[in-house]
N, C-alpha and C positions, 0 to 999 in steps of 0.2 A: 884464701881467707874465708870464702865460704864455710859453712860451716851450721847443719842444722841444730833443734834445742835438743834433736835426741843426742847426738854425739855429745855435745854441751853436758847434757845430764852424764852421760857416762864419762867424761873426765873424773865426777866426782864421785871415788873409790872407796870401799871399804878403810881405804890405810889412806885416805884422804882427810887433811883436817882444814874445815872452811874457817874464814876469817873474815868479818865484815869489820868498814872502819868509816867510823863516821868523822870527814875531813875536816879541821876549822881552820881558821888563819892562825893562832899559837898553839893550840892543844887540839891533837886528836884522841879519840877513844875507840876502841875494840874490841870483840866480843868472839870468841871462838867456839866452836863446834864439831863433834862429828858428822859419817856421812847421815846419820838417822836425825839428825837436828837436836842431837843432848849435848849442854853446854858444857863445855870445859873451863872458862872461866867464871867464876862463881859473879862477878858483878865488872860492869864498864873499865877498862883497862887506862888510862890516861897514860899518856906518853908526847912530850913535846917536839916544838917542832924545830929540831937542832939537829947536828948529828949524836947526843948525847942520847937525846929522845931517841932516835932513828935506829939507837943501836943496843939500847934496851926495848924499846918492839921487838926488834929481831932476837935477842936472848931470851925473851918470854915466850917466844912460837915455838922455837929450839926446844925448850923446856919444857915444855908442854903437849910436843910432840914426840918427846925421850918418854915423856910419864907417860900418856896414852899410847907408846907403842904405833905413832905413826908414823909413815915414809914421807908424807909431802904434803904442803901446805897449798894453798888456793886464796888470795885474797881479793875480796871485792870490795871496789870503793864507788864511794858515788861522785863523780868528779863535779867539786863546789870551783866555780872558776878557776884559779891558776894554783890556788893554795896546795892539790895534790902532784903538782909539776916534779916538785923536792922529794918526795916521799918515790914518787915512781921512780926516779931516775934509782936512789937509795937501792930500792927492790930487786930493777933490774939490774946493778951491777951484783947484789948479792944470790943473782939465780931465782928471786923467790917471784913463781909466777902469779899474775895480779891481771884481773878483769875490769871493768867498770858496766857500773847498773845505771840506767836510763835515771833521774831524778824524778823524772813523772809517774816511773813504777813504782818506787820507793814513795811517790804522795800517795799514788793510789792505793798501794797494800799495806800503810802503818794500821790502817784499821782492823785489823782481821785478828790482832793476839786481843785486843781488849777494847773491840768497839771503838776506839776513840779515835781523832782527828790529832792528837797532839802529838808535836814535836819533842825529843829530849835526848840528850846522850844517853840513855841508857836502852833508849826503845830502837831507835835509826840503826846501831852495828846490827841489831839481832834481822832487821827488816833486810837489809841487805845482804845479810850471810843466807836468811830465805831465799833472796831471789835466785843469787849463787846456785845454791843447789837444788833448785828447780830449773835449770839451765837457761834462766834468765838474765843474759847479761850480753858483752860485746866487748871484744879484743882492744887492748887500747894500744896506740900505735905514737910512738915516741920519736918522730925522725931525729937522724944524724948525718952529720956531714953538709953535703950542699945542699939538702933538703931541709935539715931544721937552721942554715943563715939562710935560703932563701924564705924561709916561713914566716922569720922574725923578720925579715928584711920587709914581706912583702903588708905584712900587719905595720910595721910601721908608716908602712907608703900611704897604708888608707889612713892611719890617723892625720900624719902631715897633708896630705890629702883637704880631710877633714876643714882642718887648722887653715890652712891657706882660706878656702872659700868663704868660712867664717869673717879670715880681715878683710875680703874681698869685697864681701856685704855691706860692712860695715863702713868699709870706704864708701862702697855707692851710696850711703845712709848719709853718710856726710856729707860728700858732693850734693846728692839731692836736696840740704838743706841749705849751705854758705856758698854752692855756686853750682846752682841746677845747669846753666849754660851749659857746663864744659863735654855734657855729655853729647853737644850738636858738634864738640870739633873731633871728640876723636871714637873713632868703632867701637875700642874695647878701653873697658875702665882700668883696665891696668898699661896702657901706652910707655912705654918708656919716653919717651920727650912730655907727656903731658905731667908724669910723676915725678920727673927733674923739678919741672916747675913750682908744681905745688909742693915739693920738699922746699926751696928755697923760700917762695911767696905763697905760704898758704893760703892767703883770702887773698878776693877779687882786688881789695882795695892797695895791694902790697905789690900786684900783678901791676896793675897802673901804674905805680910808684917805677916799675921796673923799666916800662916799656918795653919799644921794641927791641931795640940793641942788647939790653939784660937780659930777656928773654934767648935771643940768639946767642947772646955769649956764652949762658948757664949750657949751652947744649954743644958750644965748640970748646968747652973746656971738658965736658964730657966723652970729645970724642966723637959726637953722634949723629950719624946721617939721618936723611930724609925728611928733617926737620929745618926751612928755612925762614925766609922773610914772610912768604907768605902764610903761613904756619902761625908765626908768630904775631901776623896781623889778626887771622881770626881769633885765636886767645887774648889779645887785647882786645878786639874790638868785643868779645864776650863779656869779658871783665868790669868794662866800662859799663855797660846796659845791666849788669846782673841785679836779679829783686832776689837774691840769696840773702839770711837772715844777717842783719847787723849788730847783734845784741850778743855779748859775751864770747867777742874774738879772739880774748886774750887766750883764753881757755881750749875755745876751737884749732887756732893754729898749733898750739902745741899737740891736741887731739890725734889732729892730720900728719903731721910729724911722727909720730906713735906706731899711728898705724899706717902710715905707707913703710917703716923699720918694720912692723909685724908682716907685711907681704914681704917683703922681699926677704925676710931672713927664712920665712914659711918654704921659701921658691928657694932660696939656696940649699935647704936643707934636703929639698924634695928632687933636687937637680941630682944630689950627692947618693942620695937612695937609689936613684933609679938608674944611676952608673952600677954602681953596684950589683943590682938586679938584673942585670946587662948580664955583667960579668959571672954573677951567680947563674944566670940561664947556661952559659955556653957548657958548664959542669956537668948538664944533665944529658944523661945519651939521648940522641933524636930530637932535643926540643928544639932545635932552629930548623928543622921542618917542618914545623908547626908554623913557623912566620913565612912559608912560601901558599898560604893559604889567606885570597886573597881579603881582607877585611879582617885579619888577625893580626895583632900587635904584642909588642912585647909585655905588655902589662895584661891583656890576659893570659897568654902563656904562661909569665910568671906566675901569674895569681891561680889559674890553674893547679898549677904543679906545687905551690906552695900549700894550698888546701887539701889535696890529694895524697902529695908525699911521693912516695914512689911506687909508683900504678902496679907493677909489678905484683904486689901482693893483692891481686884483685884479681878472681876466677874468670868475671864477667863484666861487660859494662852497665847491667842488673843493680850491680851490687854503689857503682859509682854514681846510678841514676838517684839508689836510694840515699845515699851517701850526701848528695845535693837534694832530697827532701824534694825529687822530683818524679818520685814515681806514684802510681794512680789508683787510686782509693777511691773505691767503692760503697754508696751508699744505697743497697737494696735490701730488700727484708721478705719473702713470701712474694705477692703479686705489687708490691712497692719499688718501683725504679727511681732510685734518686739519684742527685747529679755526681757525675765522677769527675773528682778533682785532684789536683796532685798533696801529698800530702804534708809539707813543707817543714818536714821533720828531722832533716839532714842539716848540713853547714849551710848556715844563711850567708856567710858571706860568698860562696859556690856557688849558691843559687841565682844569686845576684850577677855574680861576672859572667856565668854563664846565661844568662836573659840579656845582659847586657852585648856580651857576643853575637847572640844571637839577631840584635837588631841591628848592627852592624854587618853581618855578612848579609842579611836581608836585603840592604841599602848598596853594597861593594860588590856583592860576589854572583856572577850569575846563574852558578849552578845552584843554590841556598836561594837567590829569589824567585827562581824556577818552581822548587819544591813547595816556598810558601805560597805562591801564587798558585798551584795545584789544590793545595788542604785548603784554600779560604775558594777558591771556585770550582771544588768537584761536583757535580750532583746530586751524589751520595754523600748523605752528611758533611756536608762544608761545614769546616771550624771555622770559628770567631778568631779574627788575629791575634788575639792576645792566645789562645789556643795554639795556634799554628805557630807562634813564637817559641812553646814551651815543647814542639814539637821539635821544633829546631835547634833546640837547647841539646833535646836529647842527641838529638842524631848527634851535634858536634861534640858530643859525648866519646859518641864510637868512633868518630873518625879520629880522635884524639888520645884514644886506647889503641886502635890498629896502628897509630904514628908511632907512639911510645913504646909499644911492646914489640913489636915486627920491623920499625925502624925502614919501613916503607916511606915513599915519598908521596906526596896527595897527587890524588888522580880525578881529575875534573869527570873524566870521560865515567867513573862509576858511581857516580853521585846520580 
């Protein structure tokens, strides 16, 4: 995958014809070139986004590259959210090879044909076909198979993810207003015996109504251990004493009913993904290696490899540090030292599981709290934690390239 902008430049050939496309949700536009930057199509191409569109794009490249006399096309696109998903998959089943331009290059150089800041189909394909052939761009990489269900699998996990702790909230929002009590009977605000209850007797005053035997029975009709008489005393005797709001309960119980169906349906959903995820991890060579590494779990392995793809096409772990927007950028200039930071330019959601990893093996693993307890107390420049965390990020970088590519087992003794 490596790959510098010289070689980059020299893909693009005399008998090369570039093609920049500026992506939208229904219509895209295009703009073709040779390798000297003289246009071949006389103004912005529209073409929708169908297979109808898809395959008159492709008869006008064809054609235009029959009249100019060239071998092969080059297209770059600036990837607008999902919108060019359809278009690449198009591309590469029909052989035609396709780059993508960073969008922040493409803000930064629209100025340079005509001074200005503005945006338009007609200016965006030509900016892009520039960057192209100044070998300004980066390989876009489309998994398949167990790597693109475990991708979607594992993007979904963080939205239902999401979703869940949102009704989570919302619940404790509530409880804190019609019956602050309940949060002295049970640890965590999603309890399965305390959630029977307030499904059946949303307010304190209903709970009363129910007493103790109601109470107990809603939970032996349930099935449910650990919950008995004495259980059931202290949520009455909560009930009874609560200064929880009295004003517009008809509204609040049905609320509470709402939204304890919005957890639970969040949590079955999320129950159902991460089976999945399960199942999708055993597909990938060597990734249950990965979970003999002690403070590693299956969701960031998943999450990992789903962000990743398949390591495989990665020269270095250089290139996966960059990839996670965790490599170190430099701010000096002459006799000015300024602070080196990571540059967080890579997949945010990578960066994240991996930081997230990282303070967990900190806290589990004693070879990982070894190392950070070295960078935060050497002599010589001790890093700040949050430093030594991103340190830690990395390293679990390499050990998570040498597992996946060599298919070695972790070895405490070379950490």
């Amino acid at each position: 995958m490596n790959c510098t902008q010289n070689k980059k430049i020299e893909q693009v050939k005399e008998t090369t014809m570039i093609v920049g496309i500026d992506v939208g949700s229904e219509k895209h536009y295009f703009r073709a070139f040779n390798w000297r930057g003289i246009e071949l199509t006389r103004k912005p191409v529209a073409f929708s986004n169908s297979m109808e569109g898809f395959n008159s794009f492709y008869n006008t490249i064809v054609e235009l590259m029959q009249k100019s006399e060239l071998e092969e096309a080059l297209v770059g696109i600036e990837p607008t959210g999902h919108y060019w998903f359809d278009l690449g998959q198009f591309m590469g089943e029909k052989d035609i090879k396709f780059v993508m331009v960073n969008p922040h290059h493409v803000h930064k150089t629209k100025e340079l044909d005509d001074n200005s800041p503005s945006k338009n189909d007609r200016k965006d394909p030509r900016v892009i076909a520039g960057l192209v052939r100044d070998g300004r761009y980066f390989y876009s990489y489309m998994p398949t198979g167990a790597y693109a269900e475990l991708r979607n699998a594992s993007n979904r996990r963080f939205v239902l993810a999401k979703e869940q702790t949102r009704a989570k909230n919302r619940l404790q929002k509530w409880i804190a207003v019609y019956f602050p009590e309940y949060k002295g009977i049970y640890t965590h605000i999603d309890a399965k015996g305390g959630m029977l209850v307030l499904k059946k007797a949303p307010t304190p005053e209903e709970i009363v109504r129910l007493g103790v035997e109601g109470i107990i029975k809603i939970w032996k009709d349930a099935k449910l251990r650990g919950n008995g008489h004495k259980k059931a005393m202290l949520i009455l005797a909560a009930a009874m004493r609560s200064i929880g709001l009295k004003a517009g309960l008809t509204e609040a119980r049905m609320e509470i009913q709402d939204l304890i169906e919005d957890y639970e349906l969040q949590t079955k959903r999320l129950e159902r993904v991460n089976d999945l995820i399960k199942g999708l991890c055993q597909q990938v060579r060597y990734a249950d290696k990965l979970l003999e590494i002690k403070g590693i779990g299956i969701t960031t392995v998943a999450g990992f490899i789903a962000e990743v793809g398949d390591i495989t096409r990665f020269d270095s772990t250089k290139e996966l540090q960059k990839l996670a927007g965790l490599e170190l950028v430099a701010d000096s200039s002459g006799k000015h030292n300024g602070k080196t930071k990571i540059s967080k330019r890579g997949r945010k959601r990578l960066r994240y599981l991996l930081f997230e990893a990282a303070i967990s093996v900190v806290g589990k693993n004693e070879e990982f709290k070894e190392i950070h307890r070295y960078y935060t107390t050497r002599e010589k420049n001790p890093l700040k934690k949050m430093q030594s965390l991103i340190v830690v990020a990395c390293k679990l970088i390499r050990v998570f390239h040498a597992i996946l590519t060599k298919g070695i087992r972790y070895d405490a003794s070379k950490m």
